[in-house]
C-alpha positions as CSV (number, residue, x, y, z in Angstrom):
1,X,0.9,1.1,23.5
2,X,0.9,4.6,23.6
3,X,4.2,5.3,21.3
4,X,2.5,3.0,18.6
5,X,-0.2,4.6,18.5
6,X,1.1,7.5,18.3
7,X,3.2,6.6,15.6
8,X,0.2,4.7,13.8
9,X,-1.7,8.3,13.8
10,X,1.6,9.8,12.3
11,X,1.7,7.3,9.6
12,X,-2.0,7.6,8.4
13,X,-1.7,11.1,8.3
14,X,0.8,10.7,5.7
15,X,0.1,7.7,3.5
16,X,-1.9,8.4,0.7
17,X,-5.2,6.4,-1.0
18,X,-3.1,3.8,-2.7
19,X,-4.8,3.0,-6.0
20,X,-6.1,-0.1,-7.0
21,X,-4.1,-0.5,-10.2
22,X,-3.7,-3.9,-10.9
23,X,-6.1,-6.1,-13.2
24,X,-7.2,-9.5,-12.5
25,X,-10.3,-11.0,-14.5
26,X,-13.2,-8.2,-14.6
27,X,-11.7,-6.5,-11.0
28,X,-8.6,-4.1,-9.9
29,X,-6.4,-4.6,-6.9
30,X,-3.5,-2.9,-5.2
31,X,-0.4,-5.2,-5.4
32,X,1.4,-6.0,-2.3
33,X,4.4,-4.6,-4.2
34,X,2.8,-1.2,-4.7
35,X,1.6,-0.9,-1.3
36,X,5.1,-2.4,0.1
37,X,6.4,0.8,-2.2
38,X,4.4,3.2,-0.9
39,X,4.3,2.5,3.0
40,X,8.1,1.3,3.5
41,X,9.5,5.2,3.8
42,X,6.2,6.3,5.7
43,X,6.8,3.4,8.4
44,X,10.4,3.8,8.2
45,X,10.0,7.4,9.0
46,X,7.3,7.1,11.7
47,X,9.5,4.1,13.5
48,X,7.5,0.9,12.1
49,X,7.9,-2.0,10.8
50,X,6.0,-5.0,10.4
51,X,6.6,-9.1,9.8
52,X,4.1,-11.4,8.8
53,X,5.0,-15.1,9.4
54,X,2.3,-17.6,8.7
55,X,2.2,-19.3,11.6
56,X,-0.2,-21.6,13.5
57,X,-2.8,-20.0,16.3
58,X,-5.2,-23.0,17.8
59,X,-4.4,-25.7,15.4
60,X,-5.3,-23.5,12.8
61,X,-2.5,-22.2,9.9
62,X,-2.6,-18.4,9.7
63,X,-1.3,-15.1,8.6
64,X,-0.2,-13.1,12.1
65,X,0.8,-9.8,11.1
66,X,2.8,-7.9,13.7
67,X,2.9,-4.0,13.9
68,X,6.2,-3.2,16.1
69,X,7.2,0.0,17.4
70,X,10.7,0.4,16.5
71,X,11.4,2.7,19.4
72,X,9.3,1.7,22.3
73,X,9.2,-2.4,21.2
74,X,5.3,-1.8,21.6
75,X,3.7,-4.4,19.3
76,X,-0.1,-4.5,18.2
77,X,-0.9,-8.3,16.5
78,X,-3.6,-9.5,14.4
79,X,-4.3,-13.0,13.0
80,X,-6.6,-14.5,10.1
81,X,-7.1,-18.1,9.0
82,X,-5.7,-19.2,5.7
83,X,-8.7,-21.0,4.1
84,X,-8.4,-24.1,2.7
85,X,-9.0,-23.4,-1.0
86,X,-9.2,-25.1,-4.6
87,X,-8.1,-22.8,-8.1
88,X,-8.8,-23.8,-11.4
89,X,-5.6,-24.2,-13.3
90,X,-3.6,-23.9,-10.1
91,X,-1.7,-26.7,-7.7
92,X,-2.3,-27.2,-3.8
93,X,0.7,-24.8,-3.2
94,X,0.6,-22.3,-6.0
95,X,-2.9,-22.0,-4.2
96,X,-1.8,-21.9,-1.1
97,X,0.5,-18.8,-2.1
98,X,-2.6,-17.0,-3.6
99,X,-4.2,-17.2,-0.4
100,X,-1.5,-16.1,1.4
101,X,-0.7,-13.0,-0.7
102,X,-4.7,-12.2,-0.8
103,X,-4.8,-12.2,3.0
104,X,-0.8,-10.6,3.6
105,X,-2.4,-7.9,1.8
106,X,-5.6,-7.4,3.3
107,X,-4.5,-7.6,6.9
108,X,-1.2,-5.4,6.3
109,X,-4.3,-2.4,5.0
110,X,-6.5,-3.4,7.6
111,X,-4.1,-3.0,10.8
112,X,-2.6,0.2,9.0
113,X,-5.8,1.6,8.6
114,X,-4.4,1.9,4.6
115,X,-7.6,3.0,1.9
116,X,-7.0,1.4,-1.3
117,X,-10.2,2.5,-2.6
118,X,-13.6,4.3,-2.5
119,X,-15.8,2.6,0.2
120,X,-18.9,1.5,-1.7
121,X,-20.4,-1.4,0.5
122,X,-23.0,0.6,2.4
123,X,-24.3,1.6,-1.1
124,X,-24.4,-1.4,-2.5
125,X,-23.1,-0.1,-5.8
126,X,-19.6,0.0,-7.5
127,X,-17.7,3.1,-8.4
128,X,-14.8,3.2,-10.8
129,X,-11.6,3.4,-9.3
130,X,-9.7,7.3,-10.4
131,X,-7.0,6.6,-12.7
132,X,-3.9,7.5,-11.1
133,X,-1.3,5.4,-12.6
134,X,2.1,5.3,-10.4
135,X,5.1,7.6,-11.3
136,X,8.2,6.3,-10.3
137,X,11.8,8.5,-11.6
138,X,13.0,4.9,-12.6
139,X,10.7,5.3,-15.6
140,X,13.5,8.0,-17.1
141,X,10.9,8.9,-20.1
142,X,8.0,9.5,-17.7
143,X,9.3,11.0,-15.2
144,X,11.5,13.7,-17.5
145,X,8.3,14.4,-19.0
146,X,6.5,15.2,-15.5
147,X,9.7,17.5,-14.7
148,X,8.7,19.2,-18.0
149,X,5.0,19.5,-16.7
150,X,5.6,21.0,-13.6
151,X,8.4,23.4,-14.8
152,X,6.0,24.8,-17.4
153,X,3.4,25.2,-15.0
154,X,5.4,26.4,-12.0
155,X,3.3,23.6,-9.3
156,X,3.7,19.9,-9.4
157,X,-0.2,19.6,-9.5
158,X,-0.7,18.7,-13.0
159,X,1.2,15.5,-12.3
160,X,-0.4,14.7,-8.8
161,X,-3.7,15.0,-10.0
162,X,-3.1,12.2,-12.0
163,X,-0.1,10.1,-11.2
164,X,0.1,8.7,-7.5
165,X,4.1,9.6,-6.2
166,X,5.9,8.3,-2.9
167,X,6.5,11.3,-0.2
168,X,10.8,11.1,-1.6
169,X,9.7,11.5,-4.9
170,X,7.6,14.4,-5.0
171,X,10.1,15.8,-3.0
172,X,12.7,15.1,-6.0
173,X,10.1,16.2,-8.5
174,X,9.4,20.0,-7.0
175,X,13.5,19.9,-6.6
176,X,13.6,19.0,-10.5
177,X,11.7,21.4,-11.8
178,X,12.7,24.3,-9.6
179,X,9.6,24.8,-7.2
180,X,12.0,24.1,-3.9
């Protein structure tokens, strides 16, 4: 497993703290969309990719996600049990696909090694989340703006400090603005 891992070390180095942005009754979450966004060119890059099917594992219905090295076919598996679970205000399968989601999500961060937030269980306490919102250059207005920023100020750190942008797209930002 040594290309993997080798691989998975690359990938870690490079993948940012992915910002739980999403609201959902008096919490925040990362979407599986946003991390999807954010890790796709990093694994892509670093010779990864990942499935996961749910599956059964000992009569019991699961979530197996599979971490494949492109290169080498060296593969490193995990598995967690989809709970049976009742929602208010939801059917047996729209359910179902909440707890699938919840759990595609948590295993995909927890076999990438992926922080989506500031670690406050040995405290006990809660810590509010920074407010780095995505910047994407599909949001034209936004993103001609944050080429305005960073021109002015000759560095692209007056956007990172506070917007969260993919490896490519900083790339396109300092090329924007004139810093490359």
């Amino acid at each position: 497993m040594t290309e993997l891992l080798k691989a998975l070390d690359h990938f870690q180095q490079e993948v940012p703290v992915i910002y739980k942005d999403t609201k959902a009754f008096n919490y925040k979450y990362a979407d599986l969309p946003t991390i999807l966004e954010i890790i796709k060119p990093l694994l892509k890059k670093n010779n990864l990719m990942f499935t996961q099917p749910l599956t059964m594992q000992d009569g019991i219905r699961g979530i197996k996600t599979i971490l494949c090295h492109t290169k080498s076919g060296e593969v490193l598996e995990g598995f967690v049990p989809v709970a049976d679970v009742k929602l208010a205000g939801q059917n047996d399968y729209q359910t179902l696909g909440s707890g699938i989601t919840y759990l595609r999500r948590y295993s995909l961060e927890s076999v990438l090694g992926l922080v989506t937030s500031k670690d406050t269980d040995a405290s006990g306490g809660s810590t509010t989340t920074p407010t780095k919102t995505k910047l994407s250059p599909r949001d034209t207005e936004k993103w001609a703006a944050a080429v305005g920023v960073a021109k002015k100020a000759n560095s692209t750190d007056p956007i990172t400090s506070k917007r969260i942008l993919l490896p490519a797209d900083l790339d396109r930002l300092k090329k924007e603005a004139g810093l490359v």
